[in-house]
C-alpha positions as CSV (number, residue, x, y, z in Angstrom):
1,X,-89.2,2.4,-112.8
2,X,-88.1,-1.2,-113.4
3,X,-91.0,-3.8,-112.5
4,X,-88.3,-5.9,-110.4
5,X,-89.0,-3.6,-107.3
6,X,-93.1,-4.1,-107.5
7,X,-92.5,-6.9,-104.6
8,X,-90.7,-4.5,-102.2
9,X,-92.8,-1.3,-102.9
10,X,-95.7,-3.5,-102.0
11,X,-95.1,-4.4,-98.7
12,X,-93.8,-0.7,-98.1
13,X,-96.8,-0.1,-99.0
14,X,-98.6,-2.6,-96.6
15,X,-96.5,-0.2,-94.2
16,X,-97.8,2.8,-95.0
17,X,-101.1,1.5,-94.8
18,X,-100.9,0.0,-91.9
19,X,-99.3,3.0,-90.0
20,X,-101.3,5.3,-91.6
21,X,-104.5,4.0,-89.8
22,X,-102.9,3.4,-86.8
23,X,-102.8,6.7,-85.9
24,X,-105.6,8.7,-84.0
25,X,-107.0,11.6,-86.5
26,X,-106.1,15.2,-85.2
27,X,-108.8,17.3,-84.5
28,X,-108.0,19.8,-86.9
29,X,-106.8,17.8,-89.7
30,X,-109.2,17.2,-92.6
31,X,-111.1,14.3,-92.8
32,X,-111.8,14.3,-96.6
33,X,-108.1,14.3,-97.6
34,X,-107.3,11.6,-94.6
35,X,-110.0,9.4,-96.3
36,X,-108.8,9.7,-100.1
37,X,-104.8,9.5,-99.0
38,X,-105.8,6.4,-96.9
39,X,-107.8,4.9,-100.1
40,X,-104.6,5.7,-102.3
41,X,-102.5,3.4,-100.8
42,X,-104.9,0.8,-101.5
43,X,-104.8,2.2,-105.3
44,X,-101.0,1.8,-104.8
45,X,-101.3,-1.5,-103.2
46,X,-103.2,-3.2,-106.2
47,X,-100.7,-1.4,-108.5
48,X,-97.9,-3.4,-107.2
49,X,-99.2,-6.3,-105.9
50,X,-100.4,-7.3,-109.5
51,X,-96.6,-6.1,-110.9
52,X,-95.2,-8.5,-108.3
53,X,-97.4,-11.5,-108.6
54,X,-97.2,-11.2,-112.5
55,X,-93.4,-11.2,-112.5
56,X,-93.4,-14.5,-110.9
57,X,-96.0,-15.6,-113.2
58,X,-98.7,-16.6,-110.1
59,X,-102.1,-17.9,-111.6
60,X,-104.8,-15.4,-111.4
61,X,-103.1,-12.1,-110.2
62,X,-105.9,-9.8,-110.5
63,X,-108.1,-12.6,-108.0
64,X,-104.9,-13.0,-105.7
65,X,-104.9,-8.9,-105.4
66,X,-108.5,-8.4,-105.2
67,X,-108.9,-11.0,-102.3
68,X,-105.3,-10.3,-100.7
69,X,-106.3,-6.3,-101.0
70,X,-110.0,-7.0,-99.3
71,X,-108.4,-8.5,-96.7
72,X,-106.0,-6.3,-95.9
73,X,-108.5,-3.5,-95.6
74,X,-111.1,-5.5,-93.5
75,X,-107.7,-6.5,-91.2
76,X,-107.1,-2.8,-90.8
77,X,-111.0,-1.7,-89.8
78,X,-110.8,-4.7,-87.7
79,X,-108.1,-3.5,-86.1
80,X,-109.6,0.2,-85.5
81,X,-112.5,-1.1,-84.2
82,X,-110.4,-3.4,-81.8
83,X,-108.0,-0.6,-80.5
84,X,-111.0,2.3,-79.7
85,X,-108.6,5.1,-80.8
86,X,-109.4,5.7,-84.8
87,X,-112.8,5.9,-85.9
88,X,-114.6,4.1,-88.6
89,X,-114.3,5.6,-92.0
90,X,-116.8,4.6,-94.2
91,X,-115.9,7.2,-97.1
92,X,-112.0,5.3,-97.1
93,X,-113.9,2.0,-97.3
94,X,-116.0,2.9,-99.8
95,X,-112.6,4.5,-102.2
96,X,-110.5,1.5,-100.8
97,X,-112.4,-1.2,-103.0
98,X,-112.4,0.2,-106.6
99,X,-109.0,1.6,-105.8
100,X,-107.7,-2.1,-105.3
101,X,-109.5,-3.1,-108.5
102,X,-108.5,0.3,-110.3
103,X,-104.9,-0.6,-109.1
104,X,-104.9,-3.5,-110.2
105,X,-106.0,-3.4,-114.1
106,X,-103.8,-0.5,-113.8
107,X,-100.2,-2.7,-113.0
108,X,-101.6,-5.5,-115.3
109,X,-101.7,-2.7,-118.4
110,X,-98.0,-1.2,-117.2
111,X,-96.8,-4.8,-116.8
112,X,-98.2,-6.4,-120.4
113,X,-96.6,-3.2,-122.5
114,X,-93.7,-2.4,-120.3
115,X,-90.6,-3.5,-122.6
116,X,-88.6,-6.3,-120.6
């Protein structure tokens, strides 16, 4: 996959994200594999996030992901706590943060030895 699409897969991503914890958990669905899905889009979000901001050669794109990434997640448990209808999840949280950091190094490696 060509790196020029990192800017758009990002904010489908922010999407996904967003409307994936919008929505009230089922009672029968399972809450581990809500929690780890829900902390892979974060993985996916630091991914290309870094792509993006390092194809436009932006200073510091592993800060500019980390804090843009941190911020996005305490937006979205803000936002659950505000509406009433989706619960905390604390496990998500808690795979949310290395997965924006593990995301990141991740793009930065495929970005520095992806041949241009």
């Amino acid at each position: 996959m060509k790196r020029t699409f990192s800017g758009a897969l990002m904010m489908a991503t922010i999407f996904f994200i967003v409307l994936q914890s919008s929505v009230p958990p089922q009672p029968e669905e399972n809450e581990l594999l809500r929690s780890i899905t829900g902390a892979g889009f974060f993985l996916l979000f630091g991914y290309f996030s870094v792509m993006w901001l390092m194809r436009r050669d932006t200073p510091r794109p592993l800060t500019m992901t980390w804090i843009t990434g941190g911020l996005l997640l305490v937006g979205i448990e803000i936002a659950k706590v505000v509406q009433g209808v989706v619960p905390f999840d604390p496990l998500m949280v808690a795979l949310a943060v290395p997965g924006i950091v593990g995301g990141s190094y991740l793009g930065r490696l495929v970005f520095e030895n992806t041949p241009t």
